[in-house]
C-alpha positions in Angstrom: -35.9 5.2 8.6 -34.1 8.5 8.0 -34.7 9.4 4.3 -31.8 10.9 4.2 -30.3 7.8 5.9 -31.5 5.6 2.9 -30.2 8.0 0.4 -26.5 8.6 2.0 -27.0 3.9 2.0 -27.8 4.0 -1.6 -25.5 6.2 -3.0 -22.7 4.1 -0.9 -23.9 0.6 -2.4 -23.3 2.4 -6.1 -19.8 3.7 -5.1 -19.3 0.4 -3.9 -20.3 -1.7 -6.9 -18.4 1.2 -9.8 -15.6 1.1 -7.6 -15.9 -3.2 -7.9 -16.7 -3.0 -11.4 -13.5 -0.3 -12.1 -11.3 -3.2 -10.2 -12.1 -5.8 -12.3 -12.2 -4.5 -15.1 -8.5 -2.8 -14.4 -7.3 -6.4 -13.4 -8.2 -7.9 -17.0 -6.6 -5.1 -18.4 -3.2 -6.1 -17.2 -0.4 -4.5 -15.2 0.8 -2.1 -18.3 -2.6 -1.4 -19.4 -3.9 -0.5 -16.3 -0.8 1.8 -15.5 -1.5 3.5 -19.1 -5.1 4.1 -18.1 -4.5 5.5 -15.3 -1.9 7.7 -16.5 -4.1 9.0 -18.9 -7.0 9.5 -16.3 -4.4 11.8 -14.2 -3.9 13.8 -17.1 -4.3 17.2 -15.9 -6.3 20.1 -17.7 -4.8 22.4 -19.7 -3.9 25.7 -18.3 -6.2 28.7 -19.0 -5.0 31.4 -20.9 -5.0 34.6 -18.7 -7.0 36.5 -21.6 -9.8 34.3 -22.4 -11.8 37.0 -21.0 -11.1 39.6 -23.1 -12.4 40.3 -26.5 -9.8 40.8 -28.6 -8.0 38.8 -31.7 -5.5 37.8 -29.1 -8.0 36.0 -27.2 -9.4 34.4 -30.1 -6.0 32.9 -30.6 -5.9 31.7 -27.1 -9.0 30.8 -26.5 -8.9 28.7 -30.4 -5.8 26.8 -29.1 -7.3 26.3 -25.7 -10.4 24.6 -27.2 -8.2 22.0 -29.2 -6.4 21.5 -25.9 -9.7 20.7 -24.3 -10.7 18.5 -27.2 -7.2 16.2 -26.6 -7.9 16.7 -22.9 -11.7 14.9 -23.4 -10.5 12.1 -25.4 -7.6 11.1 -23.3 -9.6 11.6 -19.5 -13.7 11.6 -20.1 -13.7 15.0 -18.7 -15.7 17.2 -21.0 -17.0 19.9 -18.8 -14.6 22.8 -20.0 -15.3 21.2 -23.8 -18.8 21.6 -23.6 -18.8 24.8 -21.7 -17.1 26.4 -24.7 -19.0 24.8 -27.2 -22.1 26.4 -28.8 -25.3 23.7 -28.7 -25.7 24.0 -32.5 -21.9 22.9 -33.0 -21.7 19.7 -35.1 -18.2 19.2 -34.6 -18.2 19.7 -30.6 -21.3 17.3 -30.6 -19.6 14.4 -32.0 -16.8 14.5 -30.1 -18.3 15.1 -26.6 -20.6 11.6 -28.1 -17.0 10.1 -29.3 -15.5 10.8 -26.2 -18.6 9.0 -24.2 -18.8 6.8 -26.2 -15.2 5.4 -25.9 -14.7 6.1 -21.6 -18.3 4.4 -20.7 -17.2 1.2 -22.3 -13.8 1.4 -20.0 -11.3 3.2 -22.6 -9.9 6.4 -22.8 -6.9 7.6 -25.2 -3.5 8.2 -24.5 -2.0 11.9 -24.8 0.0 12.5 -28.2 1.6 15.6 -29.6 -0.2 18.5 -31.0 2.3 21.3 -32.5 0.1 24.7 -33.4 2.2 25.7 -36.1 0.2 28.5 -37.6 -2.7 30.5 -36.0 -4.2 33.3 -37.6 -7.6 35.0 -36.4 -9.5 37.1 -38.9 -11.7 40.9 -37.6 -15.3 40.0 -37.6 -16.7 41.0 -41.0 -19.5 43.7 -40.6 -22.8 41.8 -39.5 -21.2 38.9 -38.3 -21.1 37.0 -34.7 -18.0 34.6 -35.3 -14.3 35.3 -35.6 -12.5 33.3 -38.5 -9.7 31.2 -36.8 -7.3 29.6 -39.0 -5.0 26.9 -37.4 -2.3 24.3 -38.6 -1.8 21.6 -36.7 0.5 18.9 -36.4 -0.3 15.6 -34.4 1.5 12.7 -33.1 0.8 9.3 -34.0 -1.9 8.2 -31.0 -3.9 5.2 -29.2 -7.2 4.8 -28.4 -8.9 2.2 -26.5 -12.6 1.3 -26.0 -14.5 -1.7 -25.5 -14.8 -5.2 -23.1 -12.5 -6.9 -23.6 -10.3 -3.1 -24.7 -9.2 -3.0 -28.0 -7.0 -0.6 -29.2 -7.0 1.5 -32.5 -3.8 3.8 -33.7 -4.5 6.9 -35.3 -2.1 7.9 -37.7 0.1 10.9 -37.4 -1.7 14.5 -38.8 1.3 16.8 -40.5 -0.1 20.5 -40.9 -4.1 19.6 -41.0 -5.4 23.0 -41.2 -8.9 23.9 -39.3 -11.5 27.0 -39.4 -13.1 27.6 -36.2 -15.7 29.8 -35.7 -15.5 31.3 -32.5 -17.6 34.4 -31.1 -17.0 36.2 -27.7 -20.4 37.5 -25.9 -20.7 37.6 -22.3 -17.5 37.7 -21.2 -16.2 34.5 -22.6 -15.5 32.8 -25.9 -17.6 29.8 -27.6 -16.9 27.8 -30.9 -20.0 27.9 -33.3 -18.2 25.2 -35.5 -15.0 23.5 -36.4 -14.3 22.9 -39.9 -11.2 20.9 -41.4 -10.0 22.7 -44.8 -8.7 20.8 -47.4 -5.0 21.7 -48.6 
């Protein structure tokens, strides 16, 4: 037999059986469930800003917000490519998330979009001998729902008025990367 023939066969059967296991498990979620898990799924990406290639404090602005974006984007579809792509390896913050996020989708949930207001973003000049820009933000977010488990169970997280965060974000080699998120107490 063909190995490629037996490959292309095996790869089918596992299609077959996720796409099996995705229907049942949408069927015991229940016609409104399923629709809101699917919504959420569809969710597109957020747009990127036409300067995240440039390396200027109005980048690190844009490029700031587009990372919390990102982060609301992973917990309500799976999808954190773009996430981890602009998150620095040693990043505890962007770590636990990208594990949160896993952790929730690959037992069937996902999290439904909420609001996120940037009320106040302020970058800082690097400081002589540092790598990292100093970006301040306040943010506002909507009351939201997550789901995770078999059978799902859902969890509310409350509304978040004007949490303020420090992100350290550098730009080298043509693109930006967060080094760490930090969440400043008022």
């Amino acid at each position: 037999m063909d190995p490629y023939e037996v490959g292309a066969s095996a790869m089918a059967a596992a299609a077959s059986a996720s796409a099996s296991a995705r229907a049942s498990r949408d069927a015991a979620l229940g016609p409104d469930l399923a629709a809101r898990r699917e919504a959420a799924l569809a969710t597109p990406p957020p747009d990127k800003p036409e300067n995240l290639g440039e390396d200027s404090l109005e980048a690190a602005v844009a490029a700031a917000v587009y990372f919390l974006r990102l982060y609301q984007y992973a917990f309500v579809t799976g999808d954190t490519k773009d996430f981890e792509a602009m998150s620095e390896q040693r990043c505890v913050f962007c770590n636990n998330v990208v594990s949160n996020v896993k952790k929730i989708h690959d037992s069937g949930g996902w999290a439904d979009p909420w609001e996120q207001t940037f009320e106040k973003v302020e970058a800082y000049p690097l400081n002589p001998g540092y790598e990292y820009h100093q970006v301040d933000v306040t943010i506002s977010s909507g009351e939201s729902l997550t789901y995770s488990g078999d059978p799902v169970t859902s969890s509310v997280n409350e509304a978040i008025s004007q949490e303020r965060l420090r992100i350290a974000i550098r730009y080298a080699d043509g693109r930006w990367t967060v080094g760490e998120v930090e969440v400043l107490k008022s």
